[in-house]
KEKEKE-933748 format. One record per atom (N, C-alpha, C): residue number from 1; residue in one letter; x, y, z. Coordinates in steps of 0.2 Angstrom, whole numbers, plus 5000, padded with zeros to 4 digits. Each point is the difference from the previous one (the first is absolute). Layout:
BEGIN
SITE NUM A X Y Z
...
This chain:
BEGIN
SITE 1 X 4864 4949 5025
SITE 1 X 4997 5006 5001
SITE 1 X 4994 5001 5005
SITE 2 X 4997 4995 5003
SITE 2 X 4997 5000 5004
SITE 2 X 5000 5000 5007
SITE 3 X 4996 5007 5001
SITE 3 X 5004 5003 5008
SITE 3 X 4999 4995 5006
SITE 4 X 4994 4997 5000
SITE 4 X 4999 4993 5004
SITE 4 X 5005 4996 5000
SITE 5 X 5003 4997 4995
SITE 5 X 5005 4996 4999
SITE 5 X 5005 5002 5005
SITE 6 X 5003 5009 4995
SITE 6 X 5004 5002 5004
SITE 6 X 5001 5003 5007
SITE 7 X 4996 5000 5004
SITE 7 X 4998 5000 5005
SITE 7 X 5001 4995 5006
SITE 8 X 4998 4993 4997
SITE 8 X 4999 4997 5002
SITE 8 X 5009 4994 5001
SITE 9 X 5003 5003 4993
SITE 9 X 5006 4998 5001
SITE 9 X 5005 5005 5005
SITE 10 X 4997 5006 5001
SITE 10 X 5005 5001 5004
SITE 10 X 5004 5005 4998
SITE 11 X 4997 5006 4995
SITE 11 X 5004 5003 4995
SITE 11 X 5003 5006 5004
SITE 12 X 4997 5002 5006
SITE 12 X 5003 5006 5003
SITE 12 X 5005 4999 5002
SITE 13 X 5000 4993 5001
SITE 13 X 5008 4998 5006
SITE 13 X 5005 4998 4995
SITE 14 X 5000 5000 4995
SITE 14 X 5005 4997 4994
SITE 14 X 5006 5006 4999
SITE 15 X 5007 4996 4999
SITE 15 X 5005 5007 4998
SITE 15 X 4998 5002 4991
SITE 16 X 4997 4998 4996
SITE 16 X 5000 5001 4994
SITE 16 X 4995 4995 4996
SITE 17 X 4997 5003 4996
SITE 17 X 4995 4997 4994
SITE 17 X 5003 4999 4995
SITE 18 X 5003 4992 4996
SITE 18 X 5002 5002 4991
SITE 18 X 4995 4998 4997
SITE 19 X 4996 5004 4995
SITE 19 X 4997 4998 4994
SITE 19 X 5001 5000 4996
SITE 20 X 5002 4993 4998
SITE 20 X 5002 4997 4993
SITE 20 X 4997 4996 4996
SITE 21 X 4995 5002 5000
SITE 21 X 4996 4997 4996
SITE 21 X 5002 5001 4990
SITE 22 X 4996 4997 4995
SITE 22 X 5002 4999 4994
SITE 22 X 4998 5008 4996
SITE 23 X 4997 5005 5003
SITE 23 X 4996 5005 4999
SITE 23 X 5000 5005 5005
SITE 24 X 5005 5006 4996
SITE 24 X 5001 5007 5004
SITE 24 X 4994 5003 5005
SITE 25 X 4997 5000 4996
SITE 25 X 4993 5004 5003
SITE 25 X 4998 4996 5006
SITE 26 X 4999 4995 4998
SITE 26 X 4999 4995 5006
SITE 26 X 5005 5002 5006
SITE 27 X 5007 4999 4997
SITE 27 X 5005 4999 5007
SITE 27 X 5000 5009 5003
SITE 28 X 4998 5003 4996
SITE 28 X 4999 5007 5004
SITE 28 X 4994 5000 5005
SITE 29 X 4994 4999 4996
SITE 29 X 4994 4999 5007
SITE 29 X 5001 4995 5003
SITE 30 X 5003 4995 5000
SITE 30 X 5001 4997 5007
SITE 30 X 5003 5005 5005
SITE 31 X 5006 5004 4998
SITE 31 X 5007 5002 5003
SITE 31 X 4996 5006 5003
SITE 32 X 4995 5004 4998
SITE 32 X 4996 5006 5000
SITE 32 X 4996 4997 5007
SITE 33 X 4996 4993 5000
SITE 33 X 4996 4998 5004
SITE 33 X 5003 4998 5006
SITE 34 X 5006 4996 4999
SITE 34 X 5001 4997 5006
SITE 34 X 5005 5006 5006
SITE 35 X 5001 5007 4996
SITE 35 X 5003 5006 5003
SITE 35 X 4994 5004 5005
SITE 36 X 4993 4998 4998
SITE 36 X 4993 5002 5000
SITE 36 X 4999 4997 5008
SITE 37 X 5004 4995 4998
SITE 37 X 4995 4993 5005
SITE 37 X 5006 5002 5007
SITE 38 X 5006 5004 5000
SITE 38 X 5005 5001 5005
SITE 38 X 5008 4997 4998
SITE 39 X 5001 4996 4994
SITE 39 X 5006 4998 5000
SITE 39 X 5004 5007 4999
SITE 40 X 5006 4997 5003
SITE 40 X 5003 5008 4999
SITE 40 X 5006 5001 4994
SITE 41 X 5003 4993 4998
SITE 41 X 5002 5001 4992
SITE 41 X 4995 4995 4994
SITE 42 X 5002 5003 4994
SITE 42 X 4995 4998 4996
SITE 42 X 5006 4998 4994
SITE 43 X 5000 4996 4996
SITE 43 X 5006 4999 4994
SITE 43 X 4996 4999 4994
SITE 44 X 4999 4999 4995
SITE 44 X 4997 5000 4992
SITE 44 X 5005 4999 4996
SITE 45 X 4997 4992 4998
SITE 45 X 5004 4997 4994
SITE 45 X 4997 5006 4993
SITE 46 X 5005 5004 4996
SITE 46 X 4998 5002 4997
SITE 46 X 5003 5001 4993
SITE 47 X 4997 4995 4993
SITE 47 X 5006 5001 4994
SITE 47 X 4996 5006 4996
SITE 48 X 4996 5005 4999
SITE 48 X 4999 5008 4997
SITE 48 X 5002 5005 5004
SITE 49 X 5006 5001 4996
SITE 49 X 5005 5005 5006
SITE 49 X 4996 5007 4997
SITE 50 X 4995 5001 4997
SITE 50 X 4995 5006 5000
SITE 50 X 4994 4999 5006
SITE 51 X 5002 4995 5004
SITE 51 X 4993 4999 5007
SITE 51 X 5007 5004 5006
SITE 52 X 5008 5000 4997
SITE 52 X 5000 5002 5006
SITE 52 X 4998 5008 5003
SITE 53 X 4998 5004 4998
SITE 53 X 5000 5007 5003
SITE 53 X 4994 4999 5004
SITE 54 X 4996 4994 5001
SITE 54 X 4994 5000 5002
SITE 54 X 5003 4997 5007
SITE 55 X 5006 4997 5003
SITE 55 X 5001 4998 5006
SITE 55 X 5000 5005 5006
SITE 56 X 5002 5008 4999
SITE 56 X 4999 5005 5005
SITE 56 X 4992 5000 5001
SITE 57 X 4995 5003 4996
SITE 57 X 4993 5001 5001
SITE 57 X 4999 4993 5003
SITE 58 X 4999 4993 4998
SITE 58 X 4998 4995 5003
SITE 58 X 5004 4999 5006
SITE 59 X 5006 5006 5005
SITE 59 X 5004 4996 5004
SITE 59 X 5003 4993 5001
SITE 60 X 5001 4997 4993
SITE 60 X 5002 4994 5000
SITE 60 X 5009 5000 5000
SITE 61 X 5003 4997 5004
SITE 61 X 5006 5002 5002
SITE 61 X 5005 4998 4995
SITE 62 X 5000 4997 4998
SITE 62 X 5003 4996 4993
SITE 62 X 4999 4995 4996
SITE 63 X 5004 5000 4995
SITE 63 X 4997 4996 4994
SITE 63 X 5005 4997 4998
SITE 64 X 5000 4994 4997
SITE 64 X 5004 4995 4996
SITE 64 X 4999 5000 4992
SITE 65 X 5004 5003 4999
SITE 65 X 5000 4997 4991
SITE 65 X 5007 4995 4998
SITE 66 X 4993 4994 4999
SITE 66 X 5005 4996 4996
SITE 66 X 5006 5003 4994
SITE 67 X 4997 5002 4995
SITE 67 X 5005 5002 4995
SITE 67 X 5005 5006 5002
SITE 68 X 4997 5003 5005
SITE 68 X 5006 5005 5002
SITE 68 X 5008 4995 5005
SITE 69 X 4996 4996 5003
SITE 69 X 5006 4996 5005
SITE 69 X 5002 4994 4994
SITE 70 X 4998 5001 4996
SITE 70 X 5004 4994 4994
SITE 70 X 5004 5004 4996
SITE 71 X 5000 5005 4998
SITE 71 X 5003 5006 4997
SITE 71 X 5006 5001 5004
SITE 72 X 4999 5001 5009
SITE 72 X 5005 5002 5003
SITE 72 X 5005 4993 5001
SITE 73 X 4997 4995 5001
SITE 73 X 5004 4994 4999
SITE 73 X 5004 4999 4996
SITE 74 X 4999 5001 4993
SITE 74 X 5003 5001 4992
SITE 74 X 5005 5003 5001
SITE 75 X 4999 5007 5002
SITE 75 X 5004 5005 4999
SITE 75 X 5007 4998 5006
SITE 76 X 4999 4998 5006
SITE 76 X 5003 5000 5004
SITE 76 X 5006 4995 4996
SITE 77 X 4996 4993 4998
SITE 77 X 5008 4995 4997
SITE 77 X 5002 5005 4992
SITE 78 X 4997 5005 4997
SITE 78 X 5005 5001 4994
SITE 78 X 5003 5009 4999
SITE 79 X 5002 5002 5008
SITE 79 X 5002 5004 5001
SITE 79 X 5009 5000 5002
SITE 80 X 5003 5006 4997
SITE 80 X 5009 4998 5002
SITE 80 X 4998 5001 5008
SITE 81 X 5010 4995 5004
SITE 81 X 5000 5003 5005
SITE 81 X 4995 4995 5005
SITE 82 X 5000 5001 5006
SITE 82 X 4998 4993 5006
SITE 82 X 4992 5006 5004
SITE 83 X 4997 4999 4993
SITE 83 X 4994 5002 5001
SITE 83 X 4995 4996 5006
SITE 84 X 4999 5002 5005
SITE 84 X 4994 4997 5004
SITE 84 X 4993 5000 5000
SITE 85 X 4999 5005 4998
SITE 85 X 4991 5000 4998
SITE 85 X 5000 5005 4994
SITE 86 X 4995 5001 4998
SITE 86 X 4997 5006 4995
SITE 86 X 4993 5000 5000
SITE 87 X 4996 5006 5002
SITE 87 X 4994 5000 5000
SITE 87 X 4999 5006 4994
SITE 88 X 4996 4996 4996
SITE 88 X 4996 5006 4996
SITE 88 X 4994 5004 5002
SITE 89 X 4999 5006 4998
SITE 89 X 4998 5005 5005
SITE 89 X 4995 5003 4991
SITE 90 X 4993 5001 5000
SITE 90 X 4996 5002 4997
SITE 90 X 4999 4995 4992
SITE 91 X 5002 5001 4996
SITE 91 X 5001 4997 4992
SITE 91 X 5006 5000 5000
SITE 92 X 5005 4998 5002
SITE 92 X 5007 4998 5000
SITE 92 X 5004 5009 4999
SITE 93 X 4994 5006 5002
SITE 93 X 5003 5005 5000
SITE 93 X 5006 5001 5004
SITE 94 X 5000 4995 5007
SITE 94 X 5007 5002 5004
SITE 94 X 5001 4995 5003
SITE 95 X 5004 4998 5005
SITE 95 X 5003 4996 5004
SITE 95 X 5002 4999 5006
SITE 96 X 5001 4996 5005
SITE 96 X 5003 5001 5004
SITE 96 X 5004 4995 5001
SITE 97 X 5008 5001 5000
SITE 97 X 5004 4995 4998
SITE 97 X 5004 4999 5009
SITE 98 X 5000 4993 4999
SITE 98 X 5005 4998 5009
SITE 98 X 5006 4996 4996
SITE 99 X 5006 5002 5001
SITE 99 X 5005 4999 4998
SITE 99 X 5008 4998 5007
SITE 100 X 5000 4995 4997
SITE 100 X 5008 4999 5005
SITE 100 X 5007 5003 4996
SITE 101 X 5004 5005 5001
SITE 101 X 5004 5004 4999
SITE 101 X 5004 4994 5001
SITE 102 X 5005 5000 4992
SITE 102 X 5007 4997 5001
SITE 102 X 5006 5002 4999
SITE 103 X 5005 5000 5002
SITE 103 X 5006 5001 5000
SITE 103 X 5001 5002 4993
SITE 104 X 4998 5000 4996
SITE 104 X 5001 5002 4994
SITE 104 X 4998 5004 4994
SITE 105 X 4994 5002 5006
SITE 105 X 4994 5006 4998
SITE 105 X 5002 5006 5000
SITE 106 X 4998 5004 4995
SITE 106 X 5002 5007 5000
SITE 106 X 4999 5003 5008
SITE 107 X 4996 4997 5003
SITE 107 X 4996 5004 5004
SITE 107 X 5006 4999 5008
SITE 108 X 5003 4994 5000
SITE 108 X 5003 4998 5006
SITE 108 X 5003 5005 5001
SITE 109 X 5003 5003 5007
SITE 109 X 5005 5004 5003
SITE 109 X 4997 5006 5000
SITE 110 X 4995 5002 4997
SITE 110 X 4997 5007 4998
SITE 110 X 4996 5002 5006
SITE 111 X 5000 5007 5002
SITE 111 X 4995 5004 5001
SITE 111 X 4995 5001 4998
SITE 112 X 4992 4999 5004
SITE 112 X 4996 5001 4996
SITE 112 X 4999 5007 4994
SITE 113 X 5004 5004 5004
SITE 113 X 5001 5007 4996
SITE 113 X 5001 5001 4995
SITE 114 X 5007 4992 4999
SITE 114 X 5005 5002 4994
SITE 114 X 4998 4996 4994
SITE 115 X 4995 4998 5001
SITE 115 X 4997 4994 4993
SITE 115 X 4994 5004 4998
SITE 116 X 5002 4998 4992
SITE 116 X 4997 5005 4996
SITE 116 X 4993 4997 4999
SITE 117 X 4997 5000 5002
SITE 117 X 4990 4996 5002
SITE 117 X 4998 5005 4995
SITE 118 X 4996 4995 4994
SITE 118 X 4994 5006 4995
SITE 118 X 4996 5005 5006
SITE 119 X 4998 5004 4994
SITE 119 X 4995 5003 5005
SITE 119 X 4995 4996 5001
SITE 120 X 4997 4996 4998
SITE 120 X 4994 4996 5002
SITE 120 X 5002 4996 5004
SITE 121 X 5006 4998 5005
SITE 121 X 5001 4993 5004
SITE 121 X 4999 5005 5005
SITE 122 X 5001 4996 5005
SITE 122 X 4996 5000 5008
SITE 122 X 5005 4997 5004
SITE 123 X 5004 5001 5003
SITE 123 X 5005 4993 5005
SITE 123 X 4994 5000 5008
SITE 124 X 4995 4992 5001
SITE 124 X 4997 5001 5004
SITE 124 X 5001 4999 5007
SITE 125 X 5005 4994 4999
SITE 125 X 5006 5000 5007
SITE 125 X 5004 4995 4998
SITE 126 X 5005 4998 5005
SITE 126 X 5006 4997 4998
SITE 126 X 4998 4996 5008
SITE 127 X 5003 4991 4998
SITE 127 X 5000 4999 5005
SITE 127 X 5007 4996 5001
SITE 128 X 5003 5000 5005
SITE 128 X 5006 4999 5002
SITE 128 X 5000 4995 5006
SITE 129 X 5003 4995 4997
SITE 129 X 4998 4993 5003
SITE 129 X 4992 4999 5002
SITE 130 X 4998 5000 5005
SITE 130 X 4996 5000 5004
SITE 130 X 4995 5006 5002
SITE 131 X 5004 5007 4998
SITE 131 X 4996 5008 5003
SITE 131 X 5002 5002 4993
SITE 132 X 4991 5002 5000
SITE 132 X 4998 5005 4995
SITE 132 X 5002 5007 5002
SITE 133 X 5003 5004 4995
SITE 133 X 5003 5006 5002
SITE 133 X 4997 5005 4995
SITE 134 X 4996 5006 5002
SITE 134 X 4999 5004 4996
SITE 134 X 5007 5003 4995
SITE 135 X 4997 5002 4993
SITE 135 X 5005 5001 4996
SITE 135 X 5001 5008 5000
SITE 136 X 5004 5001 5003
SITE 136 X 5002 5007 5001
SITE 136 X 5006 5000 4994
SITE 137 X 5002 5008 5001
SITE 137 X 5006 5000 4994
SITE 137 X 5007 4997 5001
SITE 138 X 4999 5002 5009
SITE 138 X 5006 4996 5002
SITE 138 X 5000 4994 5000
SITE 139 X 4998 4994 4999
SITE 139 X 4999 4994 5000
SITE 139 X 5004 4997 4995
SITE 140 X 5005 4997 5003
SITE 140 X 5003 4996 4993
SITE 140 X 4998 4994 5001
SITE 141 X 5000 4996 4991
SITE 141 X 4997 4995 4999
SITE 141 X 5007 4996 4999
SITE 142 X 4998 4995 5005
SITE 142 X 5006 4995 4998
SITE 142 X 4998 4994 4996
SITE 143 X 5004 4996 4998
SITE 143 X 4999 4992 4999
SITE 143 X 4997 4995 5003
SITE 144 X 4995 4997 4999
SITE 144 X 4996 4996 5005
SITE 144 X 4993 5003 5002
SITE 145 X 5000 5009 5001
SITE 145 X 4994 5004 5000
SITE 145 X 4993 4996 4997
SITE 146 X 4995 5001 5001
SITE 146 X 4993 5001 4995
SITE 146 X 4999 5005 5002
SITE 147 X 4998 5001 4993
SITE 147 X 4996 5008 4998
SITE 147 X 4995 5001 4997
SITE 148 X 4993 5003 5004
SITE 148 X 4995 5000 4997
SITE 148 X 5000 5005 4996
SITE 149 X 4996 4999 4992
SITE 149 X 5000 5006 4994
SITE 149 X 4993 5001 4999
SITE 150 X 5000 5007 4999
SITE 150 X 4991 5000 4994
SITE 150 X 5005 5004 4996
SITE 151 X 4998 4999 4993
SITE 151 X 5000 5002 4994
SITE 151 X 4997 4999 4995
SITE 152 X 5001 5006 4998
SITE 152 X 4993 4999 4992
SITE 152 X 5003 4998 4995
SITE 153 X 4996 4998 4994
SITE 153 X 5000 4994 4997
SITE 153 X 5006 5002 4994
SITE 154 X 4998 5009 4999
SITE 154 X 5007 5000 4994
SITE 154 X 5006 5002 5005
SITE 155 X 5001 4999 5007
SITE 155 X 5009 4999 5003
SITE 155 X 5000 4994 5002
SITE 156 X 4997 4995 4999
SITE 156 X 5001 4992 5002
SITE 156 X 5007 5000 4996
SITE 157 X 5001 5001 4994
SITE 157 X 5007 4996 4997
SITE 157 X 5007 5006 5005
SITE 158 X 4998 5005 5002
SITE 158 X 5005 5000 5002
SITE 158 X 5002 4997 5009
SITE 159 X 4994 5000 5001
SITE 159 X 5000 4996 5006
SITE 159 X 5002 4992 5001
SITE 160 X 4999 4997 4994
SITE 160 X 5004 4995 4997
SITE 160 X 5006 4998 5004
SITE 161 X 5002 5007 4993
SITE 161 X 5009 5003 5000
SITE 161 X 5002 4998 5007
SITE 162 X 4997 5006 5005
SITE 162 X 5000 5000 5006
SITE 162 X 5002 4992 5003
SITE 163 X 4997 4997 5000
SITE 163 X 5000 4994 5003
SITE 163 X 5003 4993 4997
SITE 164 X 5004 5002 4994
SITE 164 X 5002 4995 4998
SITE 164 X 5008 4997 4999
SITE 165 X 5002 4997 5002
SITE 165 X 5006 4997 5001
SITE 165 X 5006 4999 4995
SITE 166 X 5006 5000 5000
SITE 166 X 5004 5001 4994
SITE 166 X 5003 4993 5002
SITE 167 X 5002 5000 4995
SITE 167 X 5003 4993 4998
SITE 167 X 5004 4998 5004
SITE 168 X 5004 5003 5001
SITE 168 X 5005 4998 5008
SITE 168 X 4994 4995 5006
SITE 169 X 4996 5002 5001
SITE 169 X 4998 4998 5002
SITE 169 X 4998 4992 4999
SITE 170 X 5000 4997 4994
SITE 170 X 5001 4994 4998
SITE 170 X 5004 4996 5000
């Protein structure tokens, strides 16, 4: 946290600062000083998810929580269905679920119109091969798709549903 130090290293010319040290507050005022000193992103290791609302006032660009990215890694292997990622989004209030659509998903062949999505889901896009395609209603989702989801925590099981494959498929 010493502006000399950082200065001296060359902080303004840098793509990013991570501070990760063993102590939030710590990893915040470095991330706060080295933004001070010219760098232009700032990252904070940070495991008290009550320090994050403090990232906007301190312009610190984002933040690492360990138990949120071990949470989302958990969830990811014991979820139905060829789950790609899952990120946890506040106290495990909601979600954002990446999912590869199978042949045997409720979902394949549909319009995004005609699939009955809780009122809490979100379809964020659909990527198809290669090209991400915004999700209009006219958008069918075929087999092989990803689909990005937000959903909140009481329509997770039907989003499950959504994404989960019948036997046939085995």
């Amino acid at each position: 946290m010493d502006m000399d130090i950082l200065t001296e290293a060359g902080i303004d010319r840098v793509d990013a600062v991570l501070a990760v040290t063993d102590d939030d507050k710590t990893n915040l005022l470095a991330a706060v000083r080295a933004k001070q000193a010219g760098c232009s992103m700032a990252i904070a290791l940070v495991n008290d998810p009550t320090l994050a609302p403090l990232m906007g006032p301190l312009d610190i660009d984002a933040y690492i929580n360990p138990r949120a990215t071990t949470v989302s890694s958990i969830l990811r292997h014991i979820r139905h269905g060829k789950v790609r990622a899952i990120y946890s989004i506040g106290d495990a209030e909601a979600e954002m679920i990446e999912a590869q659509v199978l042949a045997t998903s409720p979902l394949a062949g549909k319009l995004v119109r005609d699939v009955d999505f809780p009122e809490g889901v979100l379809v964020g896009a659909v990527m198809k091969g290669d090209k991400v395609m915004k999700p209009t209603g006219d958008l069918r989702i075929e087999a092989g798709d990803v689909i990005a989801l937000f959903t909140m925590a009481a329509d997770r099981p039907e989003v499950e549903r959504l994404l989960q494959v019948s036997v046939e498929f085995f």
